[in-house]
Phi, psi and omega in degrees: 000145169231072166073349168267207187194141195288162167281203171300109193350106163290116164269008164217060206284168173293154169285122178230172132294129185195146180264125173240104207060359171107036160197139171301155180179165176239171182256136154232155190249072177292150169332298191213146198238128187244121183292112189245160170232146180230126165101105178263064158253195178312336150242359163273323163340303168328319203289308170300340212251288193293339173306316168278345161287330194249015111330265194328319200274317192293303168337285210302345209235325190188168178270069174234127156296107172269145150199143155280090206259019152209158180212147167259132159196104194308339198273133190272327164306297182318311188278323195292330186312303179319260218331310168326300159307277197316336200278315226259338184275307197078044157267145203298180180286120174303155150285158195231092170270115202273040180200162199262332156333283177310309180286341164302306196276338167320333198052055186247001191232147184238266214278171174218130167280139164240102203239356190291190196263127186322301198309340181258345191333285204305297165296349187284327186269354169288317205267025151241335169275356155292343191276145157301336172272133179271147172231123176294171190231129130231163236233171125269144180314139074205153169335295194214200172221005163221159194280338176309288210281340161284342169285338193292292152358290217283280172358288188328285184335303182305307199281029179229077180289013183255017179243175168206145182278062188258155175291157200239035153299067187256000156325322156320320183251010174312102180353284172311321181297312209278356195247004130349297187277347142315308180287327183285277197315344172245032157059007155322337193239018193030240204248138217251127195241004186191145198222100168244147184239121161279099164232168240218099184189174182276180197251157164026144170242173204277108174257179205274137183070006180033048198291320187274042161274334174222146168319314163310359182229333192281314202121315174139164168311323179286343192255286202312295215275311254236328188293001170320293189304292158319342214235316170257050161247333166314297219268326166305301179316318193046048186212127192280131150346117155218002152182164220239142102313118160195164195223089187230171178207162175250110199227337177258297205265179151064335192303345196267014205257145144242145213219083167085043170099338185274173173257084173339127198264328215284112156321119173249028166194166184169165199241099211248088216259112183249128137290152186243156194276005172268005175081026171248169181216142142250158170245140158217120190267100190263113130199174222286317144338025193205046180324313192295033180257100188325286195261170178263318173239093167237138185281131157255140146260114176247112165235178219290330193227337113242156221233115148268153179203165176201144180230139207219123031255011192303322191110332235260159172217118152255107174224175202219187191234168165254019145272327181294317158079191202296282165014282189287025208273129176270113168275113172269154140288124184273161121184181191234109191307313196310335202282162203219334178213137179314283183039193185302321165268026179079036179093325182279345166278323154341274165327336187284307210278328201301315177280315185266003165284277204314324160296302175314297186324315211235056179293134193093321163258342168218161209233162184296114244270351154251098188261159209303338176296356200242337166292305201318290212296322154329286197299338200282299201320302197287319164282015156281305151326298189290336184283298169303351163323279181324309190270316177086046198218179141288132161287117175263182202261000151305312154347296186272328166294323167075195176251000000 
């Protein structure tokens, strides 16, 4: 990737011609795009809420069919929950399946949502780029939870041009980050030598099986939570990674719980330091413990000529020039018309379906607006991070990455 990021979807493009990975294609405009979600928990439910929104919108604006005709999951409390939502949405009844396997082979689906617990991403997404039938993907963060099984992927994936892939990195479109990284791409703030992100937050919320209480299944905080974060230090930066500082702990939360003789491993705070090979740096200050907070995230980007900064969920974007001094600083209200639903991330999982509807229509002239290299290297920064914790050294990002 080289740090950019689309502008707003064209949800209705012309049929063009255009070479995209090193192939011709037209663009068609299917009718109708049918949705399987695999892992009914707490964001495919998410998922589901937007899905049914961007029905409602798409329908009523152009001739496109969204629909949710399945949903996968072994936990059974999970799915009856799904049919419940859908039901409560007045979308017709999905079929329900308790393996992700099983909903492939139905053929009932062109796209698949991957909502399930980081520890299954990989194999669930080898068995749908593996399948004879293509299913577009988008994936949720974090890809994987080792940079081996997100390399593994991505390798699958070329050979299959007739699907795309997208990462479920949507903090790029929370109104204030995205219109930020607008002011950074038009070099208002000249050349960005320091990207520090604060966030602030409550701690881990309770998932099935308290499967994201260990590292072993999460990836660790920095990978499962962080890789957000990593990811728009990239896109500020416009530059690669080449080694990770970080300093964290487990100091508050998860210490009295134990969930089958264990102790929770998972860090709720830490000091995240990335250099980049153009000689800009990020910071990142986490921590989990900290409900008393006005914002959850707020960014600063500083460069050679000026200072930006967004704050979320206030929305606000503030930036200045550094002739201009305190005086000049401009405060905006962020939003986005197009968003239709809110939900848990501000809108920005809204944008998300928006940007990979728009892709599936224009299969072939653009490629997904988050791409899987854009997972990868988000999951390589957070376990580098997590190796320094452990080792208490600089990580470089050759190390994790390998060649």
């Amino acid at each position: 990737s080289n740090g950019s990021i689309e502008a707003g979807p064209d949800l209705n493009p012309d049929s063009k011609k255009e070479t995209y990975g090193g192939v011709m294609a037209t663009a068609t405009a299917a009718a109708e795009v049918r949705y399987g979600i695999v892992g009914v928990g707490m964001m495919g439910r998410e998922h589901l809420h937007n899905l049914a929104h961007l029905a409602a919108e798409v329908e009523r604006e152009q001739s496109v069919q969204v629909r949710v005709t399945c949903l996968a999951d072994p936990h059974p409390e999970s799915l009856h929950l799904g049919l419940q939502l859908a039901a409560e949405l007045g979308l017709p009844v999905p079929q329900t399946f308790s393996g992700h396997r099983e909903m492939l082979d139905s053929g009932l689906c062109d796209a698949v949502i991957v909502s399930s617990p980081n520890m299954t991403h990989h194999e669930i997404l080898m068995d749908i780029i593996g399948h004879s039938k293509p299913h577009h993907i988008l994936v949720e963060k974090p890809l994987c939870t080792t940079v081996n099984h997100c390399k593994e992927v991505v390798e699958a994936a070329k050979q299959r041009p007739d699907i795309l892939v997208q990462v479920g990195l949507e903090y790029r479109y929370m109104p204030p980050v995205a219109k930020l990284i607008d002011i950074v791409k038009s070099g208002t703030l000249g050349q960005v030598r320091m990207v520090a992100i604060r966030e602030h937050r409550f701690p881990f919320l309770v998932k099935v099986n308290n499967w994201n209480r260990f590292n072993c299944n999460s990836g660790g905080t920095l990978v499962e939570k962080c890789c957000h974060f990593f990811d728009l230090m990239r896109l500020f930066a416009a530059a690669h990674p080449v080694r990770v500082m970080a300093s964290g702990a487990i100091d508050v939360n998860h210490k009295d719980e134990v969930y089958d003789g264990k102790v929770p491993d998972i860090i709720d705070n830490a000091y995240v330091i990335v250099e980049f090979d153009n000689g800009s740096r990020g910071m990142l200050d986490l921590c989990m413990f900290a409900e008393g907070s006005k914002n959850e995230q707020e960014i600063s980007v500083v460069g050679d000529i000026g200072k930006g900064e967004a704050f979320v969920p206030e929305s606000v974007v503030r930036f200045g020039k550094r002739t201009g001094g305190r005086d000049g600083v401009v405060t905006i209200m962020a939003d986005d018309e197009r968003i239709k639903y809110q939900g848990l991330h501000h809108g920005s999982s809204y944008l998300e379906h928006l940007n990979f509807l728009s892709a599936i229509r224009a299969q072939g002239v653009s490629g997904p607006s988050v791409n899987l290299n854009d997972g990868l290297l988000s999951v390589a920064i957070g376990v580098a991070g997590q190796l320094s914790i452990e080792q208490g050294r600089f990580v470089t990002m050759e190390e994790v990455l390998g060649s």
